[in-house]
N, C-alpha and C positions, 0 to 999 in steps of 0.2 A: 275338223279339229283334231280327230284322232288322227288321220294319217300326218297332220304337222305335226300334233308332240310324238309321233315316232320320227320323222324324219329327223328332229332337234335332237330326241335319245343317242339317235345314231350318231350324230356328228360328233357330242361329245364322248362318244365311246371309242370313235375314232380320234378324236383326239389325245386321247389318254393313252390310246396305244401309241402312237405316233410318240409322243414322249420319254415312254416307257422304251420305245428303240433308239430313240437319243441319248439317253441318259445310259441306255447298255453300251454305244458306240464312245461316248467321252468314257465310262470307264476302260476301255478299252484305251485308248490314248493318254489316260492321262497317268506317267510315271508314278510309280508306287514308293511311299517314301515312308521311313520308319516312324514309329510313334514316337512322339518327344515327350520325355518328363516334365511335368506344369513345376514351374519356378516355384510356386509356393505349392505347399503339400495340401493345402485346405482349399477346398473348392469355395467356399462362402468368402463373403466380401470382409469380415470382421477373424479378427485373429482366434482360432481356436483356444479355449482355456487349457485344453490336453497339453500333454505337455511332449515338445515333438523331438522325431528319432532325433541322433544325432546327426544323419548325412545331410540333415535336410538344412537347404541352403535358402532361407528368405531375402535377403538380402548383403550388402556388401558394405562397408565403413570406408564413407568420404572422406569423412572431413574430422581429425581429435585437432582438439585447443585443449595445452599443456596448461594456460594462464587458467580457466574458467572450471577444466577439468570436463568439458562436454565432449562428446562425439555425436556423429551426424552421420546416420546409416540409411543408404537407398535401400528403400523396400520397394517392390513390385506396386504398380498401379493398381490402386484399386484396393490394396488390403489398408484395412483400418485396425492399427494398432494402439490399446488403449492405454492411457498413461499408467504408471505404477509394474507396466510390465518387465519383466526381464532381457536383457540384452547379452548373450554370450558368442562369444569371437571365438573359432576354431584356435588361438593359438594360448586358449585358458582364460582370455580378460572378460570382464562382466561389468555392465553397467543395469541402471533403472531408467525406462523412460519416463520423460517428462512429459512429453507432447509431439504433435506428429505437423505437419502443414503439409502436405497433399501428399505425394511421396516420401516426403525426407522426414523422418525423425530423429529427434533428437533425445539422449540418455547424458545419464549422467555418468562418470565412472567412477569405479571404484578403485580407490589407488593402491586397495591392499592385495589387487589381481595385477597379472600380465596388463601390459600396456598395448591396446590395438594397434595395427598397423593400416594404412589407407590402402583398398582394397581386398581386406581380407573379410574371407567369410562368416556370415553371423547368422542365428539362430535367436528368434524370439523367440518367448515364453511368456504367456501370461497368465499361468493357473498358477502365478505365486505373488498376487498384488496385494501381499499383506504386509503388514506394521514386523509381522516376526521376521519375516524377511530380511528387514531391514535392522534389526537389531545391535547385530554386530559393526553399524556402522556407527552406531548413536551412545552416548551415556546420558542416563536417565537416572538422574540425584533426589534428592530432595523428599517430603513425603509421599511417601506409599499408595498408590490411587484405588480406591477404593473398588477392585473391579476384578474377576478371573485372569488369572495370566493367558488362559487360551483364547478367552473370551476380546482381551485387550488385543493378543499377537494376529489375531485373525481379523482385526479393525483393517480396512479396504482401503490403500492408500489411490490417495485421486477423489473418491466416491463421487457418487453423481449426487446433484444438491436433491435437496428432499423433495419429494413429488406435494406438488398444490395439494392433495385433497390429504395429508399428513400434517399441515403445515398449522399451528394455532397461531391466535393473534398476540401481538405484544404488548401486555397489558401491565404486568408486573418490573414496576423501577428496581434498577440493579445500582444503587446506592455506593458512590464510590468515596464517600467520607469529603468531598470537596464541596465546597457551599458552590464557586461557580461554573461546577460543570454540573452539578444534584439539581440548579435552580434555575439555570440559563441553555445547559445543551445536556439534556438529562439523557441516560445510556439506561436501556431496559433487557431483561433477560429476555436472550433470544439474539440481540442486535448486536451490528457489525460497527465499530468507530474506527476513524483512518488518523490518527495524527501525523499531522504533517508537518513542515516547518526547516527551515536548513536544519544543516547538519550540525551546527554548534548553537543548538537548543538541544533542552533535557527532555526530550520522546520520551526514552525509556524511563527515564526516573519517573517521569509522569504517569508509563504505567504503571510500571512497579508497583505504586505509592495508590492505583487504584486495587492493586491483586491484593496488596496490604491492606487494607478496608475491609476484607471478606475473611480479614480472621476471626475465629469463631462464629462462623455461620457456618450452612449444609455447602457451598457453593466451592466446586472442586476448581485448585486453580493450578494454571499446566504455563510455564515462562517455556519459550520459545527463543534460547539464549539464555547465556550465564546467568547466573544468581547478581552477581549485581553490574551494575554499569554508573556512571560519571559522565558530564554531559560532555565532551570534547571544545573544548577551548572555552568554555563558559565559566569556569573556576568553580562549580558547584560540586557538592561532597557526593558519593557515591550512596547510590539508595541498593539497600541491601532487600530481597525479598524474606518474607517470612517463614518461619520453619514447616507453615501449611503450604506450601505452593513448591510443586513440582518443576523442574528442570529437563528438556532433553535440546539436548545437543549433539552435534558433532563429537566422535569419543576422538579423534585427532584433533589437537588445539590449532594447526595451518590448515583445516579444512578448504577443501575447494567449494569456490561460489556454489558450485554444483550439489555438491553434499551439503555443504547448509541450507540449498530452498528444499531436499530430502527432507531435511530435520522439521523445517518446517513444515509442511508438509504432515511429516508423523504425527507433531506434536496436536494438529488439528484433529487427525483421523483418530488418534486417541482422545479429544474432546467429543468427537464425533460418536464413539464407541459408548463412553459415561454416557452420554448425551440417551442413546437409545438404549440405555438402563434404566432409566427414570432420573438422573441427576441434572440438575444446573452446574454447568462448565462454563468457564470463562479462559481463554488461552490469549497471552500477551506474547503477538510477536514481534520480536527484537527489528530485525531488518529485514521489510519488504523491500528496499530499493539493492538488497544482493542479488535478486532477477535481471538488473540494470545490466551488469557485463553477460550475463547468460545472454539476452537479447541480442547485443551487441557483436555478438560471434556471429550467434546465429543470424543476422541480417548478413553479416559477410557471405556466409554459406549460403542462403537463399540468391544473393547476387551470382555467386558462381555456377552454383549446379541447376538451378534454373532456367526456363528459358529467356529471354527478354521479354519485357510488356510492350504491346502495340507501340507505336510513337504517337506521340500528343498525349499518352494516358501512364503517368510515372504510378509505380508500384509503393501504394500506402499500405503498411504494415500495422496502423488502428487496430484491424477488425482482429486480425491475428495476436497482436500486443494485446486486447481486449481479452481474447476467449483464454489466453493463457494464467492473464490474470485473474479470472471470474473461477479455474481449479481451487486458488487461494484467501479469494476475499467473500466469495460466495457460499460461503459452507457454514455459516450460521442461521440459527432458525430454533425456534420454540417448534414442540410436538404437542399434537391433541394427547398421545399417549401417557406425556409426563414429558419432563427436562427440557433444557433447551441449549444451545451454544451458542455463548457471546466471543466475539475476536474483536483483539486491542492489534490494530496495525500499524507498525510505526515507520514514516518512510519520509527522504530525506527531497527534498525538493531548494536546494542548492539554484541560484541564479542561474539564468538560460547560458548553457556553456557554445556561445556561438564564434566563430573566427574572428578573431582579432582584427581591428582595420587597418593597423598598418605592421607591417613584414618586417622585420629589421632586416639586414643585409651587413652581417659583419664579415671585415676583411681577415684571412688565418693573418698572423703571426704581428699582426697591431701593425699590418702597413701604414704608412701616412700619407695625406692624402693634402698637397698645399700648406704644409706642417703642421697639420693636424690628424687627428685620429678620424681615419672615417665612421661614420655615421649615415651610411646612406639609407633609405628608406621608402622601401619597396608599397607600395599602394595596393590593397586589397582589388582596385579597381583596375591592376594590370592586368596584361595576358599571361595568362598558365602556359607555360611551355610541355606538353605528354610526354615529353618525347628524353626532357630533361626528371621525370618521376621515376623510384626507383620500380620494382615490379613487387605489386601488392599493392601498392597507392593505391590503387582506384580495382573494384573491383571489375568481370566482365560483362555486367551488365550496366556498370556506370560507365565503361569505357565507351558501351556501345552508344549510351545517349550524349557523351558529351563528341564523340564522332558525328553523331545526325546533328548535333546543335551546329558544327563547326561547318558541314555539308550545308547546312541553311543558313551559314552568312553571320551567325550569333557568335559573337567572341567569348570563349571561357573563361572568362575570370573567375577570381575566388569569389568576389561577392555575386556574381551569376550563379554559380555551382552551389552558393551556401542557400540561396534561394532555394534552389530545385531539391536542398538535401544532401547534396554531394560534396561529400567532404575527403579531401586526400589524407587518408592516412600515413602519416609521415612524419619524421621527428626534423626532418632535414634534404633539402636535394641539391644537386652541385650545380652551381652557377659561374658564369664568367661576371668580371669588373666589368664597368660601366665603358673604360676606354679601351676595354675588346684584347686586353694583354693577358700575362700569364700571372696575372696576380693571384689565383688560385679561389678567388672569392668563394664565398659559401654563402647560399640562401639557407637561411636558419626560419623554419615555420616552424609557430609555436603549434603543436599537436593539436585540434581541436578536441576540446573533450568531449564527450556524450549526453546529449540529451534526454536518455531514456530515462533516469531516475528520473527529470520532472513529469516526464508523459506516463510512468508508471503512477506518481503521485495523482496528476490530474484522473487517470485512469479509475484508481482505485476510490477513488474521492466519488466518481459516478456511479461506480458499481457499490459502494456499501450504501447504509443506513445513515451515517452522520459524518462529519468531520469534524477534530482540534485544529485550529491552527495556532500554531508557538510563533511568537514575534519577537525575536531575539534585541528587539529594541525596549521590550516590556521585560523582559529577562534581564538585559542589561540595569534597568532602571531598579531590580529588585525584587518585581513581582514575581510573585508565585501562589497557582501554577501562570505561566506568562500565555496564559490563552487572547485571544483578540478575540471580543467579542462581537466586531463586526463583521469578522468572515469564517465566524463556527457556527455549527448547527446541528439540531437531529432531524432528520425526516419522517421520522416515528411519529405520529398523533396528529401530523401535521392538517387540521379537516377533518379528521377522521373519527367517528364516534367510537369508542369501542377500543380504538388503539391509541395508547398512550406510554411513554415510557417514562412520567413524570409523577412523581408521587402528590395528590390533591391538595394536601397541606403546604407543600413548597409552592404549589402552580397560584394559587393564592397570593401569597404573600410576595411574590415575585412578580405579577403582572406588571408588566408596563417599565419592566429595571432595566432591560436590554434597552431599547430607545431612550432613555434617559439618561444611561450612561455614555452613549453611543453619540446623542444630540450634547452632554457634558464638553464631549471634546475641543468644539468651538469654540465654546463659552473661556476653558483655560488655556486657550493659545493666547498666541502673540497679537496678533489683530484681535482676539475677543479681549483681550484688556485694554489697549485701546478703543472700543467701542465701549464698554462697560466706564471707565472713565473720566468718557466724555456724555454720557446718556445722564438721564435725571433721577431723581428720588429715586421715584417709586421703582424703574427698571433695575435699579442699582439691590432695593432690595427683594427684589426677583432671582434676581443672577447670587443675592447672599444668599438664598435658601436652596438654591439650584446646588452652591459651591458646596453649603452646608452638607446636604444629603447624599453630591457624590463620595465627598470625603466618607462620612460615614458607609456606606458603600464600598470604598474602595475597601475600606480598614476590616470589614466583613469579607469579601471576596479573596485579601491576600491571607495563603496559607504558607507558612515558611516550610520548605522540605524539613522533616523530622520532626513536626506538628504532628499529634496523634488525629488520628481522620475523627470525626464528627456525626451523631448520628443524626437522626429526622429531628427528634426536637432540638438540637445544638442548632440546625440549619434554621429552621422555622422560627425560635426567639430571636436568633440574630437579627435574622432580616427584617423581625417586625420590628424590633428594638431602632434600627436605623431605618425603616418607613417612616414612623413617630416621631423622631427626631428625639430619642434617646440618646445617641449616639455622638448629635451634633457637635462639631468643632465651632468654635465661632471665628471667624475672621475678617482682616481690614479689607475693604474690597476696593479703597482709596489707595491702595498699594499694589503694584503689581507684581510682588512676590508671593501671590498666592500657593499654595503648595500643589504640584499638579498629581500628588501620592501621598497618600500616608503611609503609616503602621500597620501590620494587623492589629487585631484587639487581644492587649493581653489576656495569657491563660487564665488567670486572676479574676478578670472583669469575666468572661464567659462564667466560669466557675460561680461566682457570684449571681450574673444574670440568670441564671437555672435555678439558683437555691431562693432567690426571689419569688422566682414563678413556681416552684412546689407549693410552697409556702398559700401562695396568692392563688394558682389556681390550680390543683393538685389533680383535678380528674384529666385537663388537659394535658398535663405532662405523661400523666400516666397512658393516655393514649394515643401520644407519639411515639412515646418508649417502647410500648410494648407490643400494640398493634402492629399487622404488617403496613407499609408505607402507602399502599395500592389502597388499602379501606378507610385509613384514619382520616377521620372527620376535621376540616378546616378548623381554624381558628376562629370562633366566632365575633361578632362584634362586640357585645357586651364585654368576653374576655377578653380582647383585646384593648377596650377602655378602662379594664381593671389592672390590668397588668402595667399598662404603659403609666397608669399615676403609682402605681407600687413601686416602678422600677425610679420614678425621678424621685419619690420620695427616699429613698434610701441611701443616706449621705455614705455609706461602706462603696456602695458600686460608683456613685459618683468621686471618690476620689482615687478609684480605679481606671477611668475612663481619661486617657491621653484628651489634652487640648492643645490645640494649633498656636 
């Protein structure tokens, strides 16, 4: 056994020499070449916060878009560049990053530097990702925030979302003066809400009109966009915010897309700053769907300077459109420490902008065609000619898949292309007449517009805590706010013991409004009056006391813009008042002009309904009023049967109370 494990010692001793003379003989042969300088100056995989020489060259600038105001700089594989950082160009320009997607990041710029040039060299920086930084791009109006100015300037723009084990529960209703978002899709401090809706519904006045409810409370409020706004084709008045609530914005009035999702941006990381002082912040932002054209670039540039996706597996931009958005909608959160940040997101989800199905094909100069005007009419379902696109149509990595489509026998058409996502960019390409002359014809395609603002909507709508939805058919009709009650919600409490963002005394007296109001809808159509008309007695006065109490309902729920907001006990007598059938309208139900809306309830009659209920039951009042909303104790039943005969008894409030 000894003389083996020497024989084994040996071998590998000779083995290790044996190597040791190989690897003397390759250096020997192998040409000696100079050291090269590493492209990035920092050895580690994430960008140093130091702040680096100037020779140093990370990377180069692809891609500026003059429309968006972004650039798009290749950095070196492998460096992870964090958003908020700085971006400076050898020839003086500077931008902020926004976000990075494997190599290529994307900044915003700043228009009051030098303008990049494509491929010139740039220099990161990110030991400067604060709010002061950015200062000089933003004006910041409105009340004074109650907070250090170094304290505020040094607020971390981007921040990472709050670590789990910082995080409290949302327990405390953040009370926005509306009976049907306080009593049907209640918003708690701490919670993030997405209002959604086209574009010509009132978002913003809807925020507004909640930042205005928080006057005279501790609750710092930061607007994210001008002081006021007007809903865009809706004809409604401008809601002006109040002299408590802060503004920042863009300090240039034509800011680029770019610099307003900065703004935003700030305005968060400065709720974010209060927030871990100990305060309750609430920050309304104006337009989240301004990310829409940032995106829209940047999928161009991702198409070019990337490589192609496998074939059979097209390149979905979700997960990416996803983590970009989750910088902006994810940064609310209650602390164990104290304070919390709520976000109002307002974003435009406008009908699906998909390609038109059919092409018109006008002739230049009104040729005629058989003595008439032509009108011919090109079929979504024709063949795309590449060949007749100008350059830029399609980018190179759409080129390359509608090449493999055409290799495999599949014909391009627009409606094939709009399927797979591929849209020609184009306002227009030249075509020949149908009978092959020199008619000069012109294919005129109408641009397809962009779908990102809906997918940023549906996006944002996953990643918060709740959603508004505005129905500009309820808008139309008069209501306000024109919430749809069947496709809003909070997700807050939802199951869950402990977390709640509904105040007890509304959760009460609300049970059971949303499906009633919601099952209502059939009952006042068109077919539910004929059904109702033709059914008997007894259903008939079913459907009267159904009609009854939506009405009442509705006349509670609509609050007209420039209505003073309403606190806990405004909310909680109203809605008991039209539970009870205080409230009721009477109407013919032998008629099928039933009213599918009322009024709200005059100021008068509320005004009245309070001073009833002091009067009748004074310790209740006193403990909606005064109590926070989170503790005070329901409506009991006893009060509730004392109040509701006080309230019919009093011929003042009854000739207060509209009937149908």
């Amino acid at each position: 056994a000894r003389r083996s494990a020497g024989t084994y010692n040996g071998e590998r001793a000779n083995a290790r020499s044996k190597d040791c003379m190989l690897s003397a003989r390759m250096a020997v042969l192998r040409p000696v070449r100079p050291a090269m300088a590493p492209l990035c100056s920092q050895p580690c995989r994430a960008l140093s916060t130091a702040k680096a020489p100037s020779r140093t060259v990370e990377g180069v600038v692809s891609r500026t878009f003059a429309r968006t105001g972004l650039m798009v700089v290749t950095a070196p594989i492998g460096l992870q560049v964090p958003a908020g950082a700085w971006v400076r160009t050898e020839g003086g320009g500077d931008g902020i990053v926004i976000g990075q997607h494997m190599h290529l990041v994307f900044a915003a710029l700043n228009s009051q530097s030098a303008q990049p040039v494509k491929g010139e060299a740039v220099r990161l920086e990110a030991g400067s990702r604060s709010v002061g930084s950015l200062m000089r791009l933003l004006r910041v109006e409105g009340a004074p925030l109650p907070i250090e100015n170094s304290a505020l300037e040094s607020a971390v723009l981007f921040a990472e979302p709050v670590p789990q084990s910082a995080l409290a529960r949302i327990s405390r209703p953040l009370l926005t003066g509306l009976t049907a978002l306080d009593a049907l899709t209640p918003l708690g401090f701490g919670q993030s809400m997405v209002l959604v809706g086209p574009s010509s519904t009132d978002k913003q006045g809807l925020a507004r009109r909640i930042l205005n409810a928080q006057a005279g409370t501790a609750t710092v409020c930061i607007q994210a966009g001008p002081a006021s706004s007007a809903s865009p084709g809706s004809g409604s008045e401008a809601t002006l915010v109040g002299p408590h609530v802060t503004t920042v914005q863009p300090a240039d009035a034509v800011a680029s897309p770019a610099v307003r999702a900065l703004s935003i941006a700030a305005a968060i990381s400065m709720g974010g700053a209060l927030r871990a002082a100990g305060r309750d912040v609430v920050v309304s932002v104006d337009a989240l769907s301004v990310l829409a054209p940032l995106w829209d670039e940047l999928l161009s540039a991702f198409g070019d300077l990337l490589p192609p996706a496998p074939a059979g597996n097209a390149l979905s931009d979700d997960a990416q459109l996803r983590q970009f958005l989750s910088r902006f909608v994810q940064q609310s959160a209650p602390l164990q420490s104290g304070g919390s940040l709520s976000l109002l997101l307002s974003v435009d989800t406008d009908a699906s902008d998909e390609l038109p199905v059919a092409l018109k094909l006008g002739v230049e100069n009104s040729s005629k065609v058989g003595g008439g005007a032509s009108s011919n009419v090109l079929k979504a379902s024709e063949l795309l000619d590449l060949t007749k696109l100008p350059a830029g149509a399609l980018s190179k990595q759409e080129t390359l898949r509608v090449e493999a489509l055409i290799a495999r026998g599949v014909a391009p058409t627009f409606e094939t292309l709009a399927k797979l996502g591929i849209r020609p960019r184009v306002a227009s390409v030249p075509a020949t007449s149908e009978k092959g002359g020199k008619g000069g014809g012109m294919l005129t395609l109408q641009k397809p517009r962009s779908t990102t603002a809906q997918r940023i909507g549906e996006h944002s709508i996953s990643l918060g805590d709740g959603h508004l939805t505005l129905d500009p058919a309820l808008e139309a009709a008069g209501m306000s706010p024109a919430v749809s009650l069947s496709s809003s919600l909070s997700r807050i409490g939802a199951g869950t013991e402990g977390i709640t963002s509904a105040a007890p005394a509304l959760r009460t007296v609300a049970a059971g409004l949303r499906f009633e109001m919601v099952s209502a809808l059939d009952t006042l159509s068109d077919e539910g009056v004929r059904i109702r008309q033709s059914a008997n007695a007894a259903t008939q006065a079913v459907d009267a006391l159904q009609a009854q109490r939506v009405a009442a309902y509705s006349s509670v729920l609509c609050q007209p813009a420039g209505s003073l907001p309403r606190n806990l006990a405004e909310h909680v007598l109203l809605l008991l008042a039209a539970g009870q059938g205080v409230l009721d309208a009477k109407f013919d139900l032998s008629k099928s002009d039933i009213p599918k809306k009322t009024g709200p309830v005059p100021p008068a009659a509320l005004v009245r309904l309070v001073a009833v209920a002091r009067e009748c039951a004074p310790e209740l009042v006193r403990r909606l009023e005064q109590e926070e909303p989170a503790v005070a104790a329901p409506v009991g039943a006893a009060e509730a049967e004392a109040l509701c005969n006080a309230w019919r008894a009093d011929a003042a409030l009854r000739g207060l109370l509209p009937m149908a």
